[in-house]
Every structure is written in structure tokens, then in C-alpha cells.
C-alpha positions in Angstrom: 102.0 122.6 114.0 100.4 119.8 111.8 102.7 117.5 109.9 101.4 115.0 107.2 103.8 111.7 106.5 102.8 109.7 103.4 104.4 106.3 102.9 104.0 103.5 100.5 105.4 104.9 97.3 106.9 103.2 94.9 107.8 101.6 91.1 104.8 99.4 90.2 104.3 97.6 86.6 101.0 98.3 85.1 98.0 96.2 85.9 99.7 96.6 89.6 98.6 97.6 93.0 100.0 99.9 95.9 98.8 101.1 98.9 99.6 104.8 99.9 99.0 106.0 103.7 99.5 109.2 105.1 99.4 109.8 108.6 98.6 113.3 110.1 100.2 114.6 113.8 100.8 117.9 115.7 98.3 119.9 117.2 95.0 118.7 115.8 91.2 119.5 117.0 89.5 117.6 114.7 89.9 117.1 110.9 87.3 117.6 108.1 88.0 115.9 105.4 91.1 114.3 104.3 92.1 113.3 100.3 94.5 112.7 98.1 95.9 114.9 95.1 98.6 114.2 92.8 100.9 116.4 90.0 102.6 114.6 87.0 105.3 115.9 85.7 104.1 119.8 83.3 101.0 119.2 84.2 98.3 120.9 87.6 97.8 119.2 90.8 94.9 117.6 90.6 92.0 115.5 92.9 92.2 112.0 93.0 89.8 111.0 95.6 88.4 113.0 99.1 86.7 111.6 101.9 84.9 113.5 105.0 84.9 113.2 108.5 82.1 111.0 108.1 83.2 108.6 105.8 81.9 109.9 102.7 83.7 109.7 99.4 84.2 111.9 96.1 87.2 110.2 93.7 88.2 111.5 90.1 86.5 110.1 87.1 90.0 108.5 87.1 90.1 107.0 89.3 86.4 105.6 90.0 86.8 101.5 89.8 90.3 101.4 90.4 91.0 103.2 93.7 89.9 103.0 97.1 90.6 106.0 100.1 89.7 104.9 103.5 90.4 106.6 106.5 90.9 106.4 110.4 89.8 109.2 112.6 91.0 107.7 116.0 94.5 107.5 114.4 94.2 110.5 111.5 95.2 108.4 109.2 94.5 107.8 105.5 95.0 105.3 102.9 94.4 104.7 99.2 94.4 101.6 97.4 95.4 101.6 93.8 94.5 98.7 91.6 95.0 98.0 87.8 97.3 100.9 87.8 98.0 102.5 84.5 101.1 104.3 83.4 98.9 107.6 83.3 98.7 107.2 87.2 102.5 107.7 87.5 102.9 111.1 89.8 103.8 112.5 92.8 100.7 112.0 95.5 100.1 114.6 97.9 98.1 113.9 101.4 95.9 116.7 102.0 93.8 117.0 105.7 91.5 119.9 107.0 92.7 120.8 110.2 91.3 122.7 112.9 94.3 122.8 115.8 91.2 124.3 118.4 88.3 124.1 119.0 87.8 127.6 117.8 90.1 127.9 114.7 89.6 128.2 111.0 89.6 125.1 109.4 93.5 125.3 107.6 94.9 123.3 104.5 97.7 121.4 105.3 99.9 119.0 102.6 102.4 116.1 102.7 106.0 116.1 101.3 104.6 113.8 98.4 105.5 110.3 97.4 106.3 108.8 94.1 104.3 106.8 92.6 105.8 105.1 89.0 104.1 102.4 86.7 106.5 101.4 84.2 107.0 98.0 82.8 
């Protein structure tokens, strides 16, 4: 099985940075892109920013400017850096990879626990 591990949660006043990373594990192949969603409370999960196998990047109008994913294939790892966060960013973040676990499998979803992130003064 494939387990995602986020880390680097946390309270955060506004005009603040934090860095999330998620780290993926198990029986992986290869991973297509990797990306980070997030759900606030009543409301959808939603994108905040993908980012291929290759390096390229797609982020929310949201956050465009502010935040920065960034990944490591040799360690299947990914990272976003927040700046100038808002309280409008406060959520729960979700890691998200797509994992093939052979070399002849689908290409499967998998999803991290989550990891608060609060900006509050």
C-alpha cells in the first residue's frame, strides 16, 4: 500500500508563512503528478496547486503570487510554501500523489490524513 504523511501544519498570524511537506511511501512505481487540495470548514475540497512528474505547475487563482509547490522525485516528496497568508487560507490541506505501484498498473489516487492550517491573529 501507499501511505501519504503531511507535516508542517500549524497556527500562523496573517501576513505569515508556513511550509507544508508531504512525503509519499509503500509500494510505488512511479508517481504522476503530485498537489495539494484543501477543505474549509462547509465548504468543497478544492485545488490549491499541482505539479507533474516533470516539474510543471498549475496553482489556484488563489493562490498564484503567494504559494510555491516544489517537489522531489528521488525522495516522493512534496512541499508547499505559503506566504502572505490570509485568514481565507485557514483549512485542512490534503497531499494528493498519482501512483502507479507497477509498472503495469492504473495510475490510482491516493490522499493524506490532512493537516491544519489556521491564520488568526
Amino acid at each position: 500500500q501507499v501511505q501519504l504523511v503531511e507535516s508542517g501544519g500549524g497556527l500562523v498570524q496573517p501576513g505569515g508563512s508556513l511550509r507544508l511537506s508531504c512525503a509519499a511511501s509503500g509500494s510505488i512505481s512511479s508517481i504522476n503528478a503530485m498537489g495539494w487540495y484543501r477543505q474549509a470548514p462547509g465548504k468543497e475540497r478544492e485545488l490549491v496547486a499541482t505539479i507533474s512528474s516533470g516539474g510543471s505547475t498549475n496553482y489556484a487563482d488563489s493562490a498564484k503570487g503567494r504559494f510555491t509547490i516544489s517537489r522531489d522525485n528521488a525522495k516522493n516528496t512534496v512541499n508547499l510554501q505559503m506566504n502572505s497568508l490570509k485568514p481565507e487560507d485557514t483549512a485542512v490541506y490534503y497531499c494528493n500523489a498519482a501512483v502507479r505501484v507497477t509498472v503495469w498498473s492504473w495510475v490510482k489516487d491516493y490522499w493524506g490524513q490532512g493537516t491544519q492550517v489556521t491564520v488568526s491573529s
